[in-house]
C-alpha positions as CSV (number, residue, x, y, z in Angstrom):
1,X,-48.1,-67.8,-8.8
2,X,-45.3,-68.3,-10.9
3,X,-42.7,-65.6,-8.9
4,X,-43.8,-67.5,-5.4
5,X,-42.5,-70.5,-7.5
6,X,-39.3,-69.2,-8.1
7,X,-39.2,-67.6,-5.0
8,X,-35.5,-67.1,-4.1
9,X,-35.5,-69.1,-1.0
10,X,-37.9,-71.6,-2.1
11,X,-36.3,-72.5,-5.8
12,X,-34.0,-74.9,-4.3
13,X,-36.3,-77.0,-3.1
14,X,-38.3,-77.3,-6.0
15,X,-36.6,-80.6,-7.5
16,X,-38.5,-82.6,-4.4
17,X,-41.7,-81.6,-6.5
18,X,-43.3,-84.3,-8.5
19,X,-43.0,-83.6,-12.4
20,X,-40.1,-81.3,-11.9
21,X,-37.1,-81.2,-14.4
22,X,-33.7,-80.8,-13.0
23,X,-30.7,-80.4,-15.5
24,X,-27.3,-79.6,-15.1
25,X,-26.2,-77.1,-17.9
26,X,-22.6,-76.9,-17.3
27,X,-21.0,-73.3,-17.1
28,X,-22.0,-69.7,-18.2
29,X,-20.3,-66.5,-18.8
30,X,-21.7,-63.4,-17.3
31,X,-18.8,-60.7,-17.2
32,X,-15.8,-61.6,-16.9
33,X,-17.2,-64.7,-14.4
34,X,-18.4,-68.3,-14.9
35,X,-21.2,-69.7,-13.3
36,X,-22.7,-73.3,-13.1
37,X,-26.5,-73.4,-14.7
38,X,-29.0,-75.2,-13.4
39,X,-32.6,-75.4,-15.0
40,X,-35.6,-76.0,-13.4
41,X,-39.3,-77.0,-15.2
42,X,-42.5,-78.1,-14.0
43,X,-44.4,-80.6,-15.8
44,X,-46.8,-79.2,-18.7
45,X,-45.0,-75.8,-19.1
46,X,-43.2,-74.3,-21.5
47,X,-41.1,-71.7,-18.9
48,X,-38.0,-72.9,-17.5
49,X,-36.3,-71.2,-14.5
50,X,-32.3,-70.8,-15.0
51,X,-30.3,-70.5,-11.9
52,X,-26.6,-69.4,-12.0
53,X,-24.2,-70.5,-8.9
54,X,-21.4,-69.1,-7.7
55,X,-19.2,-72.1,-8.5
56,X,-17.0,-71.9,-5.2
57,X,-19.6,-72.1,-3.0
58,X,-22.6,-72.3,-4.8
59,X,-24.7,-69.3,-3.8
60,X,-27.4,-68.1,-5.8
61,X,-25.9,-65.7,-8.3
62,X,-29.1,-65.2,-10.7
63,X,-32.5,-66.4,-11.8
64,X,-33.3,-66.2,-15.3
65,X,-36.9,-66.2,-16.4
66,X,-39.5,-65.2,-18.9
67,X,-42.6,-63.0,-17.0
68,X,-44.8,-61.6,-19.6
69,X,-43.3,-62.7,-22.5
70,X,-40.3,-60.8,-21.8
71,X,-36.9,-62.3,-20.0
72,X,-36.0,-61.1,-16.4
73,X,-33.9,-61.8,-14.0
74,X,-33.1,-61.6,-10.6
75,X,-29.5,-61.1,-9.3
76,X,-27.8,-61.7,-5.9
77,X,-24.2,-60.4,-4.3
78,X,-22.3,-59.2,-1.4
79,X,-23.2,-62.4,0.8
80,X,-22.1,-61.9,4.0
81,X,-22.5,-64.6,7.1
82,X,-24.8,-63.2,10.1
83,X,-25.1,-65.7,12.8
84,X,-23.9,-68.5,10.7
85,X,-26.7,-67.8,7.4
86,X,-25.6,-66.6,4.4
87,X,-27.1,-63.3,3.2
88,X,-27.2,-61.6,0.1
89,X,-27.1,-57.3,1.0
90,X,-27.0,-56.9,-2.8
91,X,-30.1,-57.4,-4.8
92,X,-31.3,-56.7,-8.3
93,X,-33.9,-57.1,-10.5
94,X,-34.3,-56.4,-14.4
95,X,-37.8,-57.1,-16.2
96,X,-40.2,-55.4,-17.9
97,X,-37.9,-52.5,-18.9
98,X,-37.5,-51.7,-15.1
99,X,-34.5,-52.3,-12.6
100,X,-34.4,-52.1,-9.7
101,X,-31.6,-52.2,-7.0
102,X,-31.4,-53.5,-3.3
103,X,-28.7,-53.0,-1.1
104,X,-29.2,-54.1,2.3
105,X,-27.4,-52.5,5.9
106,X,-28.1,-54.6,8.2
107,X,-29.9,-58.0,8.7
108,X,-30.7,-59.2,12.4
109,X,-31.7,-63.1,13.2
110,X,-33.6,-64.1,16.0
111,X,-33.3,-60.0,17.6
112,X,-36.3,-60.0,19.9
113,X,-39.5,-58.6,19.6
114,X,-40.3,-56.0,21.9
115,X,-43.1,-56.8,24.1
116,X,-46.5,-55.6,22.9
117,X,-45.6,-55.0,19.5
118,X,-48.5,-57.3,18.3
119,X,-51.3,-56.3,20.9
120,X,-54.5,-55.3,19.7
121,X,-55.0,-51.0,19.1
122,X,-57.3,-49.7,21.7
């Protein structure tokens, strides 16, 4: 429940929830690079959800969060506009003692589906 909360494309619209805390944490350093910080908190818990922005154009850079006691985080780069949408092709995640790395090809929007893809097996 709590990763379909944070869920990249969903986090920023979290602040329209009722009993959710929004603060503005100034800057952070990661690297050489500052970021603008963000928190996030629902109401009753103790987990907050840090999001670092790309401070020209505020893009998600990273979520910060605690999953099973731990701290993790979810990282995002290499945006590149396809048919006027921003898309991250680089993706990682570190949690648990596991990483894992994305890095994306190709993304098509609104490319067709051939006909009969969804038809029932006979």
């Amino acid at each position: 429940r709590a990763g379909l909360w944070r869920d990249r494309d969903l986090i920023f619209l979290r602040h329209r929830e009722p009993g959710v805390t929004v603060q503005a944490r100034g800057k952070e350093r990661v690297g050489e690079n500052e970021y603008d910080v963000v928190t996030l908190r629902r109401q009753g818990e103790a987990n907050e959800t840090k999001i670092l922005l790309y401070p020209k154009t505020h893009l998600l850079f990273r979520l910060v969060y605690e999953a099973n006691g731990q701290m993790a985080y979810e990282e995002y780069g290499d945006y590149r506009l396809v048919n006027g949408i921003q898309f991250a092709f680089l993706q990682k995640q570190d949690g648990a003692g596991q990483v894992m790395e994305s890095v994306l090809s190709d993304i098509q929007v609104n490319s067709g589906v051939s006909a009969g893809t969804f038809d029932r097996l006979k």
